[in-house]
C-alpha positions as CSV (number, residue, x, y, z in Angstrom):
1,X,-1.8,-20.9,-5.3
2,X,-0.2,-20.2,-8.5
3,X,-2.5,-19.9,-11.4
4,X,-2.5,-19.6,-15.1
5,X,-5.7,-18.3,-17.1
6,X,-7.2,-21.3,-19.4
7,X,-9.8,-19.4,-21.5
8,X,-12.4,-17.8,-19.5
9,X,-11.0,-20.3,-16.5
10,X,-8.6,-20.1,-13.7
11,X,-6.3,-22.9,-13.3
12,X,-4.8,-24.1,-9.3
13,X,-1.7,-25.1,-9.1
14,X,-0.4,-23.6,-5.3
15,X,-2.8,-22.7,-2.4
16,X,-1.4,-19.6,0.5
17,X,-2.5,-16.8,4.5
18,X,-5.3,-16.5,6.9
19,X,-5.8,-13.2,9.3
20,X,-7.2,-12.9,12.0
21,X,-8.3,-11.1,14.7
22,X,-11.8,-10.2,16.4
23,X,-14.3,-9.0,14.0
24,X,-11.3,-8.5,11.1
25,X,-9.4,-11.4,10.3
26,X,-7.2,-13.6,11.2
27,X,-3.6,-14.1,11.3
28,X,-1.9,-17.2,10.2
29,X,-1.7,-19.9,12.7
30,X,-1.0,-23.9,13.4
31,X,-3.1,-26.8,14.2
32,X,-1.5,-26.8,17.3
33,X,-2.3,-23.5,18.4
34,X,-5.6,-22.4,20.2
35,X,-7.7,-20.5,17.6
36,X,-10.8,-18.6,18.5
37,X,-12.4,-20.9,20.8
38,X,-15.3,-20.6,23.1
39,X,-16.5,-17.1,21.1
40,X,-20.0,-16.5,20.0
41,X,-21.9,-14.4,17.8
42,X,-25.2,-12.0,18.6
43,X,-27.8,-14.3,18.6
44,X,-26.1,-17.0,20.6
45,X,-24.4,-19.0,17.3
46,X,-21.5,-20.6,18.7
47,X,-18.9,-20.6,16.0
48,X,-15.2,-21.8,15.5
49,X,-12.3,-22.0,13.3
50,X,-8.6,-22.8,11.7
51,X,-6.9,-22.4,9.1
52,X,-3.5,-23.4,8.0
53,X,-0.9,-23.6,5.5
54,X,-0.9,-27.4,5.4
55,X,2.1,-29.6,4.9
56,X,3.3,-29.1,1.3
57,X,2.9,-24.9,0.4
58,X,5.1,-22.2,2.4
59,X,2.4,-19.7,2.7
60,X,-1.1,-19.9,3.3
61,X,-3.5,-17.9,0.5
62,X,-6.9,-18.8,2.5
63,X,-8.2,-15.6,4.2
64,X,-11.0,-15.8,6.7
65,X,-13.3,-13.0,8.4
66,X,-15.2,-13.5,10.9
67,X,-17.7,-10.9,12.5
68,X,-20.0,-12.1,14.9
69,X,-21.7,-8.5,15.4
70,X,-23.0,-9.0,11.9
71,X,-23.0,-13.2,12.3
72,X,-21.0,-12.9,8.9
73,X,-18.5,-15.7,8.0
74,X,-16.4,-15.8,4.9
75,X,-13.1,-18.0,3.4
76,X,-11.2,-16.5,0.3
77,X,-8.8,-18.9,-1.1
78,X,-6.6,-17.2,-3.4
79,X,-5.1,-18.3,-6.7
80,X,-1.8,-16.3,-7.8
81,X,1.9,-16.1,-8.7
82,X,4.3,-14.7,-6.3
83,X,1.9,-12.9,-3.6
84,X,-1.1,-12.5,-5.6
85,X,-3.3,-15.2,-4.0
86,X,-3.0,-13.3,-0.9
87,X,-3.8,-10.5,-1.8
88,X,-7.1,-11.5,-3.7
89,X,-8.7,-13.6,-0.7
90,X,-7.7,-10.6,1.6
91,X,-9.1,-7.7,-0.9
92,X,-12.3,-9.8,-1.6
93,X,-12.9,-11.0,2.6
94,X,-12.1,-7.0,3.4
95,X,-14.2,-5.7,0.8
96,X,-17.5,-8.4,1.7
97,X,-16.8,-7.5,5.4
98,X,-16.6,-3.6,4.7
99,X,-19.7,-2.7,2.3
100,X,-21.9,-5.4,4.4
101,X,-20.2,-3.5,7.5
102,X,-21.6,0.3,5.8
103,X,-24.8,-1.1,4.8
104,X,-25.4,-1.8,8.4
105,X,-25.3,2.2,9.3
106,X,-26.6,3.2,6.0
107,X,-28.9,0.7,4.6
108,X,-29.2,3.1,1.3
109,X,-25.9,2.0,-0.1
110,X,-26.0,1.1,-3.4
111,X,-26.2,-2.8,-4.4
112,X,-23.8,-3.6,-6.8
113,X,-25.3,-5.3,-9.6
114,X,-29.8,-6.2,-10.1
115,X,-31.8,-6.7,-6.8
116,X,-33.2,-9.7,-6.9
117,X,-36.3,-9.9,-6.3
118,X,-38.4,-12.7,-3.8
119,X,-35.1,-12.7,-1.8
120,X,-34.4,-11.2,1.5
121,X,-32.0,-8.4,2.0
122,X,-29.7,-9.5,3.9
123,X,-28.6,-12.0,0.7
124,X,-29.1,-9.1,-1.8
125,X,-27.3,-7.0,0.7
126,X,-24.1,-10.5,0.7
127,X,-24.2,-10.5,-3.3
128,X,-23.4,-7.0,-3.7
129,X,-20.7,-7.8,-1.7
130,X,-19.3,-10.3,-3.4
131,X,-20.3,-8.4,-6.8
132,X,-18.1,-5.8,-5.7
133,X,-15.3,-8.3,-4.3
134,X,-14.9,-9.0,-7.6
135,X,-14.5,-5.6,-9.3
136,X,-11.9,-5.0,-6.7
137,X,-10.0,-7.9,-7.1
138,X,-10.1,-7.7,-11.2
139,X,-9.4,-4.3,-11.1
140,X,-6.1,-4.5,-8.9
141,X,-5.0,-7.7,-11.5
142,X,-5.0,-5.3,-14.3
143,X,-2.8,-3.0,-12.1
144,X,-0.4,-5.9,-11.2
145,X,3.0,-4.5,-13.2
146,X,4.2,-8.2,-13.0
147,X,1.3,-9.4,-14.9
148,X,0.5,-12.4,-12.3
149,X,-3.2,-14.2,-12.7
150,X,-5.3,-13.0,-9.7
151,X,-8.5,-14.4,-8.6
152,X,-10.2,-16.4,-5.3
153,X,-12.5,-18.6,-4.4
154,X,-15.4,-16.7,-1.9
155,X,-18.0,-18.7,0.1
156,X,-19.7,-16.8,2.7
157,X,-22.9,-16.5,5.0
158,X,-24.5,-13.7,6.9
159,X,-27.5,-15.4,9.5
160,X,-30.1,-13.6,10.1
161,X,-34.0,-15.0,10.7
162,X,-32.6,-17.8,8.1
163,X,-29.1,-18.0,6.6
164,X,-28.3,-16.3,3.6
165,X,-25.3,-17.8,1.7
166,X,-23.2,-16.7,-1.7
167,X,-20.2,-18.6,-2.9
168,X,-17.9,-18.1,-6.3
169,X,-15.5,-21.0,-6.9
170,X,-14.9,-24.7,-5.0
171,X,-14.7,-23.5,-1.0
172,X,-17.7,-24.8,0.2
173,X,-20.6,-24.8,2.8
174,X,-22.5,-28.4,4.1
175,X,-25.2,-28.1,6.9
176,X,-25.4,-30.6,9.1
177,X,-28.9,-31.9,10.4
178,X,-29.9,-34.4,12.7
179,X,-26.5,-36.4,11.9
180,X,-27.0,-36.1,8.0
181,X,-24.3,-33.9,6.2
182,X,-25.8,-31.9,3.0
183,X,-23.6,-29.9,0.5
184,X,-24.9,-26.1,0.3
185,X,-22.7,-25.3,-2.8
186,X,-22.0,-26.4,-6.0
187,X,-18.1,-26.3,-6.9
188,X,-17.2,-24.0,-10.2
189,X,-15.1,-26.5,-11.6
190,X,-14.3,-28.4,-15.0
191,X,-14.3,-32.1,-12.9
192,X,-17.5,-30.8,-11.3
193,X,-19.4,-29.8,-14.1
194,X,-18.9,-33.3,-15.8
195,X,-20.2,-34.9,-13.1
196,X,-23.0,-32.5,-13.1
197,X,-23.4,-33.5,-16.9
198,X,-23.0,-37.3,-16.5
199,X,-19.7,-37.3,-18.2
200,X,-17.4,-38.7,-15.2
201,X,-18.3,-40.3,-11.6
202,X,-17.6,-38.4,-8.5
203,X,-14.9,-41.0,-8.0
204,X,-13.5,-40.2,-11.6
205,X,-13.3,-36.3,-10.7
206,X,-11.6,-36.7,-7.4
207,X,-8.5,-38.0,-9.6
208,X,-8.9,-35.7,-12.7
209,X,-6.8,-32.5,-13.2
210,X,-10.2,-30.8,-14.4
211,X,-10.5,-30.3,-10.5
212,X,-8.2,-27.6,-10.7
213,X,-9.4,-25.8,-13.3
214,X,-12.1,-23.4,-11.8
215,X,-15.1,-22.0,-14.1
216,X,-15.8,-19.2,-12.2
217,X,-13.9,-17.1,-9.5
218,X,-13.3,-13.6,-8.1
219,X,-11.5,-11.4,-9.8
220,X,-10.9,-13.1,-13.5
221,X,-13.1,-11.3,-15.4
222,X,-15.1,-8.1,-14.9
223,X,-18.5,-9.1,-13.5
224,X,-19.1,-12.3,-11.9
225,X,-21.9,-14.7,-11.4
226,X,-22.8,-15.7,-7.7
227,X,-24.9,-18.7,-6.5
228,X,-27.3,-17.5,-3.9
229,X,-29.4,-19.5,-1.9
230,X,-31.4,-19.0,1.7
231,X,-31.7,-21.5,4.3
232,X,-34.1,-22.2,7.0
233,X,-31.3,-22.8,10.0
234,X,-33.1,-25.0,12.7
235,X,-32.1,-25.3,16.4
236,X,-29.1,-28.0,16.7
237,X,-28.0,-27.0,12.9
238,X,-24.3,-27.1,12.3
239,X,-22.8,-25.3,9.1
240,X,-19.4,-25.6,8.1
241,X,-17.4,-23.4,5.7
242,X,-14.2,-25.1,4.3
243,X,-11.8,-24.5,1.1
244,X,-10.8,-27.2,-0.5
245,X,-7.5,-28.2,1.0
246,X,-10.0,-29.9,3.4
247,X,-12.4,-31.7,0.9
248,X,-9.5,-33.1,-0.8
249,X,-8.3,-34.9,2.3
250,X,-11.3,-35.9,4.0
251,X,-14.3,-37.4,2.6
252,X,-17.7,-36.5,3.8
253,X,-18.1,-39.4,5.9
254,X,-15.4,-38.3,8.1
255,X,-16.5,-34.8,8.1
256,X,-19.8,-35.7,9.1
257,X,-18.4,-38.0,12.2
258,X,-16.0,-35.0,13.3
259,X,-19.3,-32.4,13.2
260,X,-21.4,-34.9,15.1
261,X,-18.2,-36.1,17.7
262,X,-17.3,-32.1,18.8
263,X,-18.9,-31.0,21.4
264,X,-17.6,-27.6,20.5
265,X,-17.6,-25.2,17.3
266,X,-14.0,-24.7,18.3
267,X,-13.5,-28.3,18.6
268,X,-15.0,-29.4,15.3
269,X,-12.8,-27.0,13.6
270,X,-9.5,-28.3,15.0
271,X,-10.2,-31.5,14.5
272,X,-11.0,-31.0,10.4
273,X,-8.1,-29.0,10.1
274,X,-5.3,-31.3,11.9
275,X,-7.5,-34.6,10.0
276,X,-6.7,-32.8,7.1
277,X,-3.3,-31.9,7.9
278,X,-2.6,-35.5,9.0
279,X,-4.1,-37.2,5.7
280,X,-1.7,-35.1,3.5
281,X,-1.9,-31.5,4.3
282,X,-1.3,-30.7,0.0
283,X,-3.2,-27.3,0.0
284,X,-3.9,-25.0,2.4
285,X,-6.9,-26.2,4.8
286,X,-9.2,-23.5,6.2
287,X,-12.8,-24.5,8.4
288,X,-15.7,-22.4,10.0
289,X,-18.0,-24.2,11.8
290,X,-21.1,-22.7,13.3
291,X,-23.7,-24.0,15.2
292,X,-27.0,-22.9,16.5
293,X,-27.1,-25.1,20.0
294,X,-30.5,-26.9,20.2
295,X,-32.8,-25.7,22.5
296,X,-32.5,-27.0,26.6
């Protein structure tokens, strides 16, 4: 996406890639093209997903890592000129994946930023991850000769006994529970924070510019403030991770009938993705779905 600062926010105009590959990420593909299907994490967490460019944008700034060793799942949508969006939701999933990655051989490693405390840490371990996402990312905008606005979205979690889950920006995580859909995150966003505040309807901020303008994101300023939360993740849970090429396409009613419909992981993410694509396709349209299969 190209982006313009607008005070201490980041304004979308154009969404762009996703890599892939086992464990790293992966690369850029079609809704007509097999993704990862039928793979599993650790502790028996099916999981599935797609990304693509969409039907409007050339290139495709959404970046997802998946790494089932560590059952860590993160989307990056960057926002950018020229080839700057890509390279912020690649640095920031490359540099969650790599200090959660060390931490796992050398639990010692410095958190970046206050430990909070009456968490777990696995999700103090996931915010200095992001924490750190964000120095990068900020620090290689100031290097940017051209001068381009940087920054991306991050929403990621890491299951362990419960899910831990950390998210900058409007890409977002719903859980879905015995057929009800719920909204983990809150988006960073101008249109969002007036509903939040009574100001406009949810209807009223679906149509509104202020959507676009993000209040907080990786990489625009120096240090960054990450919503954290831990979940309780129950036996037939499904979680999905999307960026907002999706949630501006479908509503949750329809996400909710493709989550419950799948039989798959794989499936469910296919489905949201091509739905997407098929309803407009503006932005780039990214999906993770896990699940944690109910028990026989």
């Amino acid at each position: 996406m190209s982006s313009s600062n607008v005070g201490h926010c980041l304004q979308r105009n154009v969404p762009n890639i996703a890599q892939y590959g086992e464990t790293q990420l992966f690369p850029r593909i079609r809704p007509s093209e097999n993704s990862v299907a039928g793979m599993k994490a650790e502790s028996a967490i099916e999981f599935g997903m797609l990304s693509d460019a969409g039907r409007v944008r050339e290139n495709n700034e959404d970046c997802v890592l998946v790494a089932p060793e560590m059952n860590l799942f993160v989307i990056a949508d960057g926002m950018g000129g020229l080839a700057s969006g890509e390279i912020a939701s690649r640095l920031t999933v490359d540099t969650v994946f790599a200090h959660c990655s060390e931490a796992e051989g050398n639990p010692s490693v410095a958190l970046i930023g206050e430990r909070i405390e009456g968490v777990s840490p696995v999700l103090n371990r996931l915010a200095s991850g992001v924490r750190l996402a964000n120095r990068v990312v900020h620090r290689q905008a100031r290097r940017n000769s051209a001068r381009q606005p940087m920054g991306s979205t991050v929403v990621a979690i890491r299951i362990d006994e419960r899910m831990s889950l950390a998210h900058v920006g409007d890409s977002r995580a719903y859980r879905l529970r015995a057929d009800h859909l719920t909204q983990l995150t809150q988006d960073h966003s101008l249109s969002a924070e007036q509903v939040r505040c009574g100001a406009m309807t949810e209807q009223e901020a679906g149509k509104s510019n202020l959507r676009n303008i993000l209040t907080r994101a990786i990489g625009v300023e120096p240090e960054v403030e990450v919503d954290l939360s831990e979940e309780i993740v129950m036996d037939g849970d499904t979680l999905l991770l999307c960026s907002d090429g999706l949630t501006r396409e479908l509503s949750e009613a329809q996400i909710a009938e493709v989550l419950i419909d799948a039989k798959h992981a794989q499936e469910a993410a296919d489905r949201l993705v091509i739905l997407a694509t098929e309803a407009g396709g503006r932005d780039n349209i990214t999906a993770v779905v896990v699940r944690k299969p109910p028990k026989p």
